[in-house]
BALUMTOR-860367 format. One record per residue: y negated, x, z of N, C-alpha, C in turn. Coordinates in steps of 0.05 Angstrom, whole numbers, m for minus. Atoms other than C-alpha are relative to their C-alpha. Example, Ala and Ser with C-alpha at 12.3 -4.5 7.8 and 13.67 -1.06 7.14 Angstrom:
> 24_18_0_90_246_156_m24_18_0
> 24_m16_m1_21_273_143_m22_m15_14
END
This chain:
> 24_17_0_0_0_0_m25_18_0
> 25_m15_16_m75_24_m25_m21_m13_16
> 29_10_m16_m138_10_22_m24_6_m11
> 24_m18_6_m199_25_m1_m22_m6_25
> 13_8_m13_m259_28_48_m27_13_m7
> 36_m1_17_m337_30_29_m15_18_24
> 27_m8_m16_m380_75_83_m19_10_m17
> 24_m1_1_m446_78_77_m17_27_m8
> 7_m28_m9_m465_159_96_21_8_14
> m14_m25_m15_m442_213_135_13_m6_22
> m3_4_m13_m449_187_189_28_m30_11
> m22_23_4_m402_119_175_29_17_m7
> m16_m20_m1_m353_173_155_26_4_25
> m11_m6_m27_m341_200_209_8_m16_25
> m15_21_m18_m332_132_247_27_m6_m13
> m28_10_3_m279_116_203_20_27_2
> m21_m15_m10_m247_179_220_11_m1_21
> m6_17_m24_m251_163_287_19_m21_3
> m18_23_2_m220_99_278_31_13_m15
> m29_m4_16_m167_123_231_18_22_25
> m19_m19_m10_m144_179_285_18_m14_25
> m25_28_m15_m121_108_327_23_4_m9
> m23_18_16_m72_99_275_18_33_m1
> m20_m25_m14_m45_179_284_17_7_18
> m20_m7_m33_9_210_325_m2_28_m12
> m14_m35_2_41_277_326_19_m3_m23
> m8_9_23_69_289_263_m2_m5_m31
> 7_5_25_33_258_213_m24_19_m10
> 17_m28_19_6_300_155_m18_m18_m15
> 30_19_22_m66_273_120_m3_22_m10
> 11_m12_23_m71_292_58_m31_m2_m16
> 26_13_9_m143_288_32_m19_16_m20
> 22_m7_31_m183_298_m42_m19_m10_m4
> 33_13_7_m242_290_m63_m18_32_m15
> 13_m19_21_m290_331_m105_m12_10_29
> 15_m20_m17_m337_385_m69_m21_m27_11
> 22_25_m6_m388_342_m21_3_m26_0
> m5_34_m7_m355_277_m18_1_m4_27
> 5_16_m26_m337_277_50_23_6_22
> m31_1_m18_m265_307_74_2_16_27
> 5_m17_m19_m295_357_120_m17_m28_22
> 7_17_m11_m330_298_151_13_m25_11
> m28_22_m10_m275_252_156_12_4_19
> m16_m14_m19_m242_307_189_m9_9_38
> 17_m2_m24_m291_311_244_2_m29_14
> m5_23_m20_m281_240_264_22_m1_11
> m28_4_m14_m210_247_266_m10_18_25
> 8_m21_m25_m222_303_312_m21_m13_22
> 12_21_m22_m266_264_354_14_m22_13
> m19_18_m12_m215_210_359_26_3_15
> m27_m19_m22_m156_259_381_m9_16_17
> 11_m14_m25_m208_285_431_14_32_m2
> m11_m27_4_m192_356_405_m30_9_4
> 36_m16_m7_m235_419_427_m11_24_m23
> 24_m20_18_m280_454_385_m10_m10_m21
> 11_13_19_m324_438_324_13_3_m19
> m24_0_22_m281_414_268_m23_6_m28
> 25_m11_23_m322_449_207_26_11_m22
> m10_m4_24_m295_468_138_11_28_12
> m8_m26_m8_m244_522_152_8_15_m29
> 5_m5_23_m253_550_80_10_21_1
> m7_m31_7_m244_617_91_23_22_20
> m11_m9_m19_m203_623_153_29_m25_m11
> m25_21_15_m155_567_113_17_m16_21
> m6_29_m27_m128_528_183_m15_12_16
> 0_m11_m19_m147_531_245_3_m30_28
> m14_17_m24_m118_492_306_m29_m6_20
> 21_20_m17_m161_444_349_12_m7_27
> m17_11_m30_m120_436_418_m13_m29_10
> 12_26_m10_m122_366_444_m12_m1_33
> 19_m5_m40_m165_357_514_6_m21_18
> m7_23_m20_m132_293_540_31_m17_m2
> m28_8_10_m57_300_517_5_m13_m20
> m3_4_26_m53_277_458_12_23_m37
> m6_m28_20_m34_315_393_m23_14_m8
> 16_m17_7_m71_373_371_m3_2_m33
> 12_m1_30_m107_382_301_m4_24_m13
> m4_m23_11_m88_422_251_m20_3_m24
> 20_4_23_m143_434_196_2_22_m16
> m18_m17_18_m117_466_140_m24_m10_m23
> 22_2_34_m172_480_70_24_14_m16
> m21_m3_25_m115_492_14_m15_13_m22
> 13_m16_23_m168_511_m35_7_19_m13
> m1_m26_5_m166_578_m42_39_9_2
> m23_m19_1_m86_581_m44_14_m21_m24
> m1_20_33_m58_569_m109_33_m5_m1
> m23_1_7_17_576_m97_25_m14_27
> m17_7_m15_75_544_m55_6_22_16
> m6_m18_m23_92_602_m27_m28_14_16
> 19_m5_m14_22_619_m1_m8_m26_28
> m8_25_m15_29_550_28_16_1_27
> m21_2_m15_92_559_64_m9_30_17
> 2_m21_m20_62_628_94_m15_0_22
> 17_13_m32_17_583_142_21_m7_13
> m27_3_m23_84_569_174_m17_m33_0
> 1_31_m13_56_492_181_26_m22_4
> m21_15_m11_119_464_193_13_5_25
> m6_m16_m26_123_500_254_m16_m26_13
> 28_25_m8_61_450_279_5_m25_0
> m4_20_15_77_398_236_12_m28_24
> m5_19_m27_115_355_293_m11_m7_20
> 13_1_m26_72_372_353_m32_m6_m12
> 31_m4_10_m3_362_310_1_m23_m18
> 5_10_18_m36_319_272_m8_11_m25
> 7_m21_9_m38_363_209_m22_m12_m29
> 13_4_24_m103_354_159_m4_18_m23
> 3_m17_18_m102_384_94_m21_m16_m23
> 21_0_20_m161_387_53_11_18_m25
> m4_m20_32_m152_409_m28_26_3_2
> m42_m4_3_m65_402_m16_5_m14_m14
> m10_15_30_m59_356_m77_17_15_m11
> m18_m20_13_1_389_m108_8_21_14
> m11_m19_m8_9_433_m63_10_3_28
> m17_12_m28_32_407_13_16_m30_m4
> m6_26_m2_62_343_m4_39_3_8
> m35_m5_m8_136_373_4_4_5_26
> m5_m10_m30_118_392_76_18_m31_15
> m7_29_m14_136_315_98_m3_m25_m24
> m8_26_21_159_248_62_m13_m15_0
> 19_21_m18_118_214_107_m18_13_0
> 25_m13_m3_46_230_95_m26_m28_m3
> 18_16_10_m21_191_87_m28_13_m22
> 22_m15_33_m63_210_18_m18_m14_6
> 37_5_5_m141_205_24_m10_12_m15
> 14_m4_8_m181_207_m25_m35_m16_11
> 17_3_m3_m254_217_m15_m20_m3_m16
> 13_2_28_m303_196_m73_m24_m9_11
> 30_4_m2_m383_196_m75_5_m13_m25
> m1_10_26_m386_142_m135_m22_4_m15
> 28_m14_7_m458_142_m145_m17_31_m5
> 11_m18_1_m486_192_m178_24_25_0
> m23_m16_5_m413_228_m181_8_23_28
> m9_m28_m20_m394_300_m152_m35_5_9
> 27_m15_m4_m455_337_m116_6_24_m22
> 11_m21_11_m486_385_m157_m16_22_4
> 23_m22_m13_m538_420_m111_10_m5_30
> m4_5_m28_m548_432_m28_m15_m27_m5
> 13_25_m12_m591_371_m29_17_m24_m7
> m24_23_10_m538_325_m67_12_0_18
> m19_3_m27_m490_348_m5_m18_m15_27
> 9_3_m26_m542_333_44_m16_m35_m3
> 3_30_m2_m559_264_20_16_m15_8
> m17_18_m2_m545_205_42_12_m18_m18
> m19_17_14_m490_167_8_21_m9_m5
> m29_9_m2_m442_123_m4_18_9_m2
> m26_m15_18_m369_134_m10_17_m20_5
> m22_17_6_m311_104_m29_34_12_12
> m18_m20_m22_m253_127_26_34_m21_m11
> m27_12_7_m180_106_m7_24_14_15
> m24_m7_m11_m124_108_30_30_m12_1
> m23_18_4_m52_102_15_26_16_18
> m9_m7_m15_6_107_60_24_9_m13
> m21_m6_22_72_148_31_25_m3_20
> m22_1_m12_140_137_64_10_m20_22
> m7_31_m23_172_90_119_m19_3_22
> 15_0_m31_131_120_177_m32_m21_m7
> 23_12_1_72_88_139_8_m28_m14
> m13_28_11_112_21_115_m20_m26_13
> 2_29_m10_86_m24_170_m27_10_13
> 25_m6_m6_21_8_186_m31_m9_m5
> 23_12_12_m42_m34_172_m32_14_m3
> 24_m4_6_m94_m4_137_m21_m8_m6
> 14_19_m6_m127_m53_122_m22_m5_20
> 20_6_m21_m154_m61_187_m22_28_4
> 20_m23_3_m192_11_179_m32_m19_m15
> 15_7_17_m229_m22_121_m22_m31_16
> 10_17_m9_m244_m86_165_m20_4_19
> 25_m16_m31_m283_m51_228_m20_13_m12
> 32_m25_14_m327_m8_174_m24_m32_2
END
C-alpha cells in the first residue's frame, strides 16, 4: 500500500517524521529518495526526535552512518548517507546488519543499493514538486512544499496504517 502525504515546509517535515517514528521499532529499515534538497535529512531529524535519540541528526555525507543511541529505551538510530558508495560490497562493509535488529536503520540515497539488507523495509520518497529539484543554497533554504510518499514492503508492513501519517499532517 502507497501513502502519499503533502507537508507544507521544513518544518511540517519534520513533524511527520516525528509521527512516523510512532509507527517504528527495532528493526525496521527506512529507505528514503529524493533529489538533493527535498527533505530526507529532515525527515530524518523528526524520526530522531520521535525515538528520543541523542545528538543532532544532520546529513552524515561524509562520515556515511553514524549511530544516534536512544535516551529513553527505545531503539537507537542508525543514519546511514549511501551516496557516495556505489557498490554492494561497499554497502555490506558498514556491517549494518550487525544493527539492523537492535536500530531503527535510515538510509538516505540506498535505492538499489540496501534493499537486500531486509524484506521488510519502508520506501520514502521525498519530492519538492514545485519548482522541481533545488538548484541553488537559497532553493534549499526555501520554504516549500513536498510531497512525502510512503510505501510499505513486506509482511511486517502488511497491517500497518499509513494512512493515518497522512491524516494528522
Amino acid at each position: 500500500m502507497t501513502t502519499t502525504v503533502h507537508v507544507a515546509d521544513a518544518e511540517a517535515t519534520r513533524e511527520l517524521g516525528r509521527r512516523l517514528a510512532g509507527l517504528l521499532r527495532a528493526g525496521d529499515l527506512v529507505l528514503l529518495s529524493g533529489g538533493l534538497g527535498a527533505g530526507k535529512t529532515t525527515l530524518t531529524q523528526g524520526i530522531g526526535t520521535g525515538l528520543d535519540v541523542r545528538g543532532q541528526v544532520a546529513s552524515p555525507t561524509f562520515i556515511i552512518a553514524r549511530v544516534h543511541p536512544a535516551l529513553s529505551g527505545g531503539p537507537d538510530l542508525v543514519h546511514v548517507d549511501a551516496y557516495r558508495l556505489s557498490s554492494l560490497d561497499e554497502v555490506d562493509a558498514l556491517d549494518l546488519d550487525t544493527s539492523l535488529e537492535d536500530s531503527v536503520t535510515v538510509v538516505e540515497w540506498g535505492e538499489g543499493k540496501v534493499e537486500a539488507l531486509a524484506a521488510d523495509r519502508l520506501e520514502v520518497e521525498v519530492r519538492r514538486p514545485r519548482g522541481g529539484a533545488a538548484t541553488s543554497m537559497d532553493d534549499l533554504a526555501a520554504p516549500a512544499p513536498r510531497e512525502v510518499v510512503l510505501r510499505g514492503v513486506g509482511e511486517r508492513w502488511a497491517g500497518v496504517d499509513l494512512a493515518s501519517l497522512a491524516e494528522a499532517g
